[in-house]
TILUMMI-550091 format. One record per residue (C-alpha): residue number from 1; chain; x, y, z. Coordinates in steps of 0.2 Angstrom, whole numbers. Example, Ala and Ser with C-alpha at 12.3 -4.5 7.8 and 13.67 -1.06 7.14 Angstrom:
# residues 2
[r 1,A,[62,-22,39]]
[r 2,A,[68,-5,36]]
This chain:
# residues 347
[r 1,A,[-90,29,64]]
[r 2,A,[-77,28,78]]
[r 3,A,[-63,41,76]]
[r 4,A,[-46,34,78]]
[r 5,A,[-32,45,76]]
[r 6,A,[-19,39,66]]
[r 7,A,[0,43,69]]
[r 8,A,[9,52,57]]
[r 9,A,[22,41,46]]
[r 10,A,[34,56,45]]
[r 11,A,[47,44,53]]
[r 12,A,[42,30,41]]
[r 13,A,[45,39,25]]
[r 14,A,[63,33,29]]
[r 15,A,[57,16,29]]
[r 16,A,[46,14,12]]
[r 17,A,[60,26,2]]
[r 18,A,[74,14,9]]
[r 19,A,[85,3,-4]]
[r 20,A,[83,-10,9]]
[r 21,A,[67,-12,10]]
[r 22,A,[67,-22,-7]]
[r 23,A,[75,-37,0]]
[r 24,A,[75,-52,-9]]
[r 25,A,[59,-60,2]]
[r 26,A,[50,-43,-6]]
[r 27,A,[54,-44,-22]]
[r 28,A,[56,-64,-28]]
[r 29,A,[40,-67,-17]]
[r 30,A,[30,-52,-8]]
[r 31,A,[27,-43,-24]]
[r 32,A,[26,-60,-35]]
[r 33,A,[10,-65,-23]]
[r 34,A,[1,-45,-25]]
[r 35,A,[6,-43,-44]]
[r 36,A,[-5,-60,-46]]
[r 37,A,[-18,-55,-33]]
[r 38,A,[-20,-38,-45]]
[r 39,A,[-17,-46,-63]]
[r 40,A,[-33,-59,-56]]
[r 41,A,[-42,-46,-51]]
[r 42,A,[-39,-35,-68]]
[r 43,A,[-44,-48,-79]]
[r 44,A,[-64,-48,-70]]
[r 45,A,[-63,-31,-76]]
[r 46,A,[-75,-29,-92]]
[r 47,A,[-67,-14,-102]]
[r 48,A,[-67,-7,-120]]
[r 49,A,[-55,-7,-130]]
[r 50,A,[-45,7,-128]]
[r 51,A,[-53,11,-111]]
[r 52,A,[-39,15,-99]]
[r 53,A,[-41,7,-81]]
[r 54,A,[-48,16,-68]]
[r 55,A,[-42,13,-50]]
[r 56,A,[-42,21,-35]]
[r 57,A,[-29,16,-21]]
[r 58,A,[-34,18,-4]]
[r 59,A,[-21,20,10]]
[r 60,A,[-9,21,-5]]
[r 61,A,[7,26,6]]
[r 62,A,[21,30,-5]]
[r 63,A,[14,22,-21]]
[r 64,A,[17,4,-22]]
[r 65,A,[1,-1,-31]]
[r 66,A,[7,11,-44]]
[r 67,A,[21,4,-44]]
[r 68,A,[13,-16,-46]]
[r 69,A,[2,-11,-58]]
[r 70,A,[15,-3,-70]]
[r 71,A,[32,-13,-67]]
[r 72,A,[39,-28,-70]]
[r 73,A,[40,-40,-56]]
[r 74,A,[54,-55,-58]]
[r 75,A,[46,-63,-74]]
[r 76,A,[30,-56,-75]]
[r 77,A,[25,-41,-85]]
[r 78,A,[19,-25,-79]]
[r 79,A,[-1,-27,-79]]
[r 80,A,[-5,-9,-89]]
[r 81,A,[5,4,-93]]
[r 82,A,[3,24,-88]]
[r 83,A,[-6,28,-106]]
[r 84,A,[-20,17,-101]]
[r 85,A,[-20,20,-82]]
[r 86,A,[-29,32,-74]]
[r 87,A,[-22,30,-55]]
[r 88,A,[-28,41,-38]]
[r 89,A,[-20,36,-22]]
[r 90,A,[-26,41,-8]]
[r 91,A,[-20,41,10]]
[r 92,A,[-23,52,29]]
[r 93,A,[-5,56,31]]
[r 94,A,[0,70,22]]
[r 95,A,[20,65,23]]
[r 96,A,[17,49,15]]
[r 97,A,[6,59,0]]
[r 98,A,[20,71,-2]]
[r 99,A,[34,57,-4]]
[r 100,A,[22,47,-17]]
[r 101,A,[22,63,-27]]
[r 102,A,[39,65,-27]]
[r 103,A,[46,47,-29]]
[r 104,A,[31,46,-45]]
[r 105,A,[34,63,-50]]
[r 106,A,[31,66,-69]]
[r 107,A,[19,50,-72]]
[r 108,A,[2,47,-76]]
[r 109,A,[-4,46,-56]]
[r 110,A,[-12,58,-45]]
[r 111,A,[-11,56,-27]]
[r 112,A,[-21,65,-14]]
[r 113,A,[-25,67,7]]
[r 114,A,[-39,60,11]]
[r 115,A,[-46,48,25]]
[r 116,A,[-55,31,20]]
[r 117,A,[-67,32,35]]
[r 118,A,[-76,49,29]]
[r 119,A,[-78,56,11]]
[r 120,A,[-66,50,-1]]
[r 121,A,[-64,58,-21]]
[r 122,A,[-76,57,-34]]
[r 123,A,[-76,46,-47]]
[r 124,A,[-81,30,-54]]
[r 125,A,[-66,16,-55]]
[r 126,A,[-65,0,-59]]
[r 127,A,[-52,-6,-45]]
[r 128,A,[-54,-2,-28]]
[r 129,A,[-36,-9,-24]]
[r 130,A,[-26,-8,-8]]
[r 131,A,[-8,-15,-3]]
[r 132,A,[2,-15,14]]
[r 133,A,[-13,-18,27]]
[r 134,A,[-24,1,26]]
[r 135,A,[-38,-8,33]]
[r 136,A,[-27,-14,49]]
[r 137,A,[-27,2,56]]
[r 138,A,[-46,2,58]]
[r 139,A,[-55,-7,72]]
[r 140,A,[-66,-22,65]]
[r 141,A,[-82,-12,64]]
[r 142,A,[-75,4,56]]
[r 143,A,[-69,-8,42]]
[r 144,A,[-87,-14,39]]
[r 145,A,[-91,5,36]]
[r 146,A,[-76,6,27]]
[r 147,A,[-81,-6,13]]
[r 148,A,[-98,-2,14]]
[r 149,A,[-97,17,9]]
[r 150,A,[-86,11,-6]]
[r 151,A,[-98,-4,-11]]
[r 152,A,[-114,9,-10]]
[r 153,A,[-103,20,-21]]
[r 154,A,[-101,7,-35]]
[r 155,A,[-117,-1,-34]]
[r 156,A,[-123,19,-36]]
[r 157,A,[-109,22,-51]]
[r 158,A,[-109,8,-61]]
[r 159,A,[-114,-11,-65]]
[r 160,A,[-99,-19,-57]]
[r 161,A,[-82,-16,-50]]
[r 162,A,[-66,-27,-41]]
[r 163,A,[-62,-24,-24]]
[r 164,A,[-44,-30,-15]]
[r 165,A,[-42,-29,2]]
[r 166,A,[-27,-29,12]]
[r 167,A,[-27,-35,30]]
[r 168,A,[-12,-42,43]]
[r 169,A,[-15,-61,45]]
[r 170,A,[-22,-66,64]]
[r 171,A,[-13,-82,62]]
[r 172,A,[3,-79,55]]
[r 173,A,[20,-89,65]]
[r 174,A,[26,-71,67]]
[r 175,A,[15,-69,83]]
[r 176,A,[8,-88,89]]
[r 177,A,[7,-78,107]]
[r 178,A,[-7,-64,99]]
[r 179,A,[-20,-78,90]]
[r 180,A,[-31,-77,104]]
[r 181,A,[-33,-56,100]]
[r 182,A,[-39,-47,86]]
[r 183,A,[-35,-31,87]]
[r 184,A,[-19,-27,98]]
[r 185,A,[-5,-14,99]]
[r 186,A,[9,-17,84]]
[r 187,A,[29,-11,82]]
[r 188,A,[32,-7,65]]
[r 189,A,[52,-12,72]]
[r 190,A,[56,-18,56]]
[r 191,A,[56,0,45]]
[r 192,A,[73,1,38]]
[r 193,A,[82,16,41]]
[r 194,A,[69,25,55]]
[r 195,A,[75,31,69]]
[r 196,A,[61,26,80]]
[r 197,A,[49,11,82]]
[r 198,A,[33,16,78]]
[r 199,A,[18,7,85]]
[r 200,A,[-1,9,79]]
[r 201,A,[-17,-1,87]]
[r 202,A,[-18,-13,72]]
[r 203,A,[-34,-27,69]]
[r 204,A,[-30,-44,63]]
[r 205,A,[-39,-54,51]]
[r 206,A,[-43,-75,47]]
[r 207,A,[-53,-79,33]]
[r 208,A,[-70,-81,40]]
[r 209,A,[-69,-64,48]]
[r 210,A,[-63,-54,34]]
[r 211,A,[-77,-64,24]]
[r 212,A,[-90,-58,37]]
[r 213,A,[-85,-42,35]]
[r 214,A,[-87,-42,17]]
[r 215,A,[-106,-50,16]]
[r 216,A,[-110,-37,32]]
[r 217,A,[-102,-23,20]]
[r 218,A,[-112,-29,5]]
[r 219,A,[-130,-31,16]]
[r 220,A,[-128,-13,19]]
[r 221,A,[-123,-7,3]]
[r 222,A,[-137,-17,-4]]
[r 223,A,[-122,-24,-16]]
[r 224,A,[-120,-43,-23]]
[r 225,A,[-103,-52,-19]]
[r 226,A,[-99,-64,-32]]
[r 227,A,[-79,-75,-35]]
[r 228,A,[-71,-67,-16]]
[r 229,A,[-54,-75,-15]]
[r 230,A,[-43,-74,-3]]
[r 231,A,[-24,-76,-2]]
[r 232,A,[-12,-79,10]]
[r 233,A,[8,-66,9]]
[r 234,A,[22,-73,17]]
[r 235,A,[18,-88,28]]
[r 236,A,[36,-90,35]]
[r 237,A,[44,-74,29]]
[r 238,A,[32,-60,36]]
[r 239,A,[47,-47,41]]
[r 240,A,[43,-50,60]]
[r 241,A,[52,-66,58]]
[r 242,A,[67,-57,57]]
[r 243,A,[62,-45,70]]
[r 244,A,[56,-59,83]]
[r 245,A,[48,-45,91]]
[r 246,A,[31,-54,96]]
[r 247,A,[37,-72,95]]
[r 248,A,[55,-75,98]]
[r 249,A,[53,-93,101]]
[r 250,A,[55,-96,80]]
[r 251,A,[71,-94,69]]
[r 252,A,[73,-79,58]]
[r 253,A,[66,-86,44]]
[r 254,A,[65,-70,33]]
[r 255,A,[84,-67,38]]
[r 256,A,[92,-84,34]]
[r 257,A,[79,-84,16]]
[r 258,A,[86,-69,11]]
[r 259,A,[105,-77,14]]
[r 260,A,[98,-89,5]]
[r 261,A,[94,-77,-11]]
[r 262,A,[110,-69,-11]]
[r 263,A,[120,-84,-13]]
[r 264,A,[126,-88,6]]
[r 265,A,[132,-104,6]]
[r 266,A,[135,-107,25]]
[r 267,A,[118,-104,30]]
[r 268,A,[113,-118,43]]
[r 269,A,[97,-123,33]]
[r 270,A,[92,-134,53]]
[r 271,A,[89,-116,60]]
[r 272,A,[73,-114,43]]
[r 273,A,[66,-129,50]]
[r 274,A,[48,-128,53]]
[r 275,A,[39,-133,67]]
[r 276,A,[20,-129,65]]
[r 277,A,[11,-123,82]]
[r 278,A,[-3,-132,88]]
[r 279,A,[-18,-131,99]]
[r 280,A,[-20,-113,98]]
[r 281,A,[-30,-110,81]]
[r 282,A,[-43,-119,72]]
[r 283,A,[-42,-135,68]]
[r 284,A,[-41,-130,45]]
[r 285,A,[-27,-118,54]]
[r 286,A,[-18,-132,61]]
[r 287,A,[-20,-144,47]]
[r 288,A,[-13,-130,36]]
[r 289,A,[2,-128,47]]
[r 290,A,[5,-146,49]]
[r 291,A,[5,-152,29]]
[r 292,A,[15,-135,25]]
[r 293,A,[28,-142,38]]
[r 294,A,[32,-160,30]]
[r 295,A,[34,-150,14]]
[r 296,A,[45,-138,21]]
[r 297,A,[55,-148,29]]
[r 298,A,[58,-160,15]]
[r 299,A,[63,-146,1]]
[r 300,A,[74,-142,15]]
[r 301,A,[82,-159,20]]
[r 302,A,[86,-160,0]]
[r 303,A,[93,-144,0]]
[r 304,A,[113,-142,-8]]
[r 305,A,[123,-129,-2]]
[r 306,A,[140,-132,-13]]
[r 307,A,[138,-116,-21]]
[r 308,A,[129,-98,-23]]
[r 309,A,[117,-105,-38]]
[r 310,A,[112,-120,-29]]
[r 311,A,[107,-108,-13]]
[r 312,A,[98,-98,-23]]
[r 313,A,[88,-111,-31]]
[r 314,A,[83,-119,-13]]
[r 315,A,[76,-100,-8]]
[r 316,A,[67,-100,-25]]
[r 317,A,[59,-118,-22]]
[r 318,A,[55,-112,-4]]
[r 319,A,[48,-96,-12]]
[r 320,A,[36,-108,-24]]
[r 321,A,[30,-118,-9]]
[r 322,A,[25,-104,1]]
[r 323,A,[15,-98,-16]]
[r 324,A,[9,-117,-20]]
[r 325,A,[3,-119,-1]]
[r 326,A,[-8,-104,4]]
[r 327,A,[-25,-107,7]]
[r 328,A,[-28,-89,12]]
[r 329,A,[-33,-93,29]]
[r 330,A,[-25,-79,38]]
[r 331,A,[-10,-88,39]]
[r 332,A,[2,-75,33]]
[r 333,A,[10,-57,36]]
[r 334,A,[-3,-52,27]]
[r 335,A,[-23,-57,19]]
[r 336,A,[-29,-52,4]]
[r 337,A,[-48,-54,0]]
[r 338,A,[-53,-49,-22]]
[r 339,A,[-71,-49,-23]]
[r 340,A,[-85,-43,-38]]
[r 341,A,[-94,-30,-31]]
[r 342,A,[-112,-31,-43]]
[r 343,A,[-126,-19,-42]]
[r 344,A,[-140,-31,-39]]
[r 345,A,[-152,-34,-54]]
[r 346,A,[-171,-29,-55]]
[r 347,A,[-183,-45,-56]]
């Protein structure tokens, strides 16, 4: 496997531990889409009663699957609780370990250093889970061996287990002028409260190539792929549409929904207008973009602005399109993939 060194997230700590950083976007809609992406992959999970769950959190950052797994999120209950949880998080920066520990101090979680490319800790789980874009970091090949290793380690633990991955979308609006590349260097510009921009080599997933990954992942690991899904996060409100740092030809969408959350009532709702790019994408891309436009557009052409409730109820109807729409094409911040990883039966 190709070593690529990783930078150190010291800086970001400021980022992931910021008040900010739970805007309204994150909360009434990023978290909404992973908590449903996790409860469906929990419920493929055969367990006994009483069995706590097992999972293991790779590239866990500061926590945040713990924290998806065990709070509640807007309307929807937490998925387990600590007493029948048994969580690891694992991730190569040491800074980021250190602040998990701290922020999830005193609960039912262990986290450790360790690198997903090379030997990670023993132990047989039922969720092999991920959240904010591990896999990214990792040029295309290294992720194949990445999700091989951990599908030979179920298939040579146990019967079956769920895997979610976690991958930046290759055709999300938040950078039309990238489509052509899949792997290219990335800001992170949007960290709240860092004092620099931190940039990282990052790949870039669609759906057939995150697919082709998994099947080449599970030809080597001699494992059986059954039920992959995929799901698209944050179509028109991935936070680099409030940066505009790699396409400043579209509105800040993020910026003008969360107005629209708090209760603004002098938002111009003609600036969250969609116009869907075209020509540069697959033609299932283009189609996407072009029927999730007239709907757009039409929940926002009815919108009423005469108070803070009835801005808040046009952000939450945006919110449900965004949910409603997704075909998990790649057409978001971010790509999730849940698959049943099976150890093969004996004819």
């Amino acid at each position: 496997m190709n070593y690529v060194s990783i930078m150190s997230y010291r800086d970001a700590t400021a980022h992931y531990t910021s008040p900010k950083r739970r805007d309204p976007v994150k909360t009434m809609l990023e978290e909404v889409v992973t908590h449903r992406v996790l409860r469906d992959a929990i419920s493929r999970i055969p367990r006994a009663p009483g069995r706590p769950l097992r999972v293991l959190d790779v590239g866990c950052g500061t926590g945040d699957g713990l924290a998806l797994l065990t709070e509640r999120h807007g309307a929807l209950a937490p998925l387990t609780d600590e007493h029948t949880l048994d969580y690891l998080g694992v991730d190569i920066d040491p800074d980021m370990v250190d602040t998990a520990r701290a922020l999830h101090a005193g609960r039912r979680a262990e986290f450790v250093v360790a690198d997903m490319r090379s030997e990670l800790p023993a132990g047989d789980f039922d969720l092999y889970l991920s959240c904010g874009v591990p896999y990214s970091h990792l040029p295309h090949e290294d992720v194949v061996e990445v999700l091989t290793g951990l599908m030979r380690r179920i298939v040579e633990t146990r019967d079956r287990a769920v895997l979610v991955v976690d991958v930046l979308g290759r055709y999300s609006v938040e950078w039309t002028p990238k489509w052509p590349e899949t792997r290219w260097s990335y800001n992170m510009s949007f960290f709240e409260d860092a004092t620099e921009t931190l940039h990282d080599r990052m790949s870039f997933f669609d759906r057939g190539s995150l697919d082709a990954a998994l099947v080449e992942a599970a030809i080597r690991a001699r494992a059986r792929l059954s039920g992959t899904t995929f799901t698209d996060r944050s179509i028109l409100a991935g936070r680099h549409t409030a940066t505009l740092a790699f396409n400043p030809a579209i509105p800040p969408y993020r910026t003008l929904l969360n107005e629209l959350a708090r209760g603004t009532t002098d938002v111009d709702l003609a600036r969250l207008r969609f116009e869907p790019p075209t020509g540069t994408a697959p033609r299932p891309v283009e189609l996407f973009f072009a029927a999730f436009a007239e709907r757009w557009n039409r929940i926002i052409a009815s919108g009423d602005l005469r108070s803070p409730d009835h801005a808040k109820q046009l952000a939450t109807s945006l919110f449900a399109w965004e949910q409603q729409a997704q075909q998990g094409l790649g057409t978001g911040h971010s790509l999730m993939a849940t698959v049943v990883v099976e150890r093969p039966t004996l004819n």
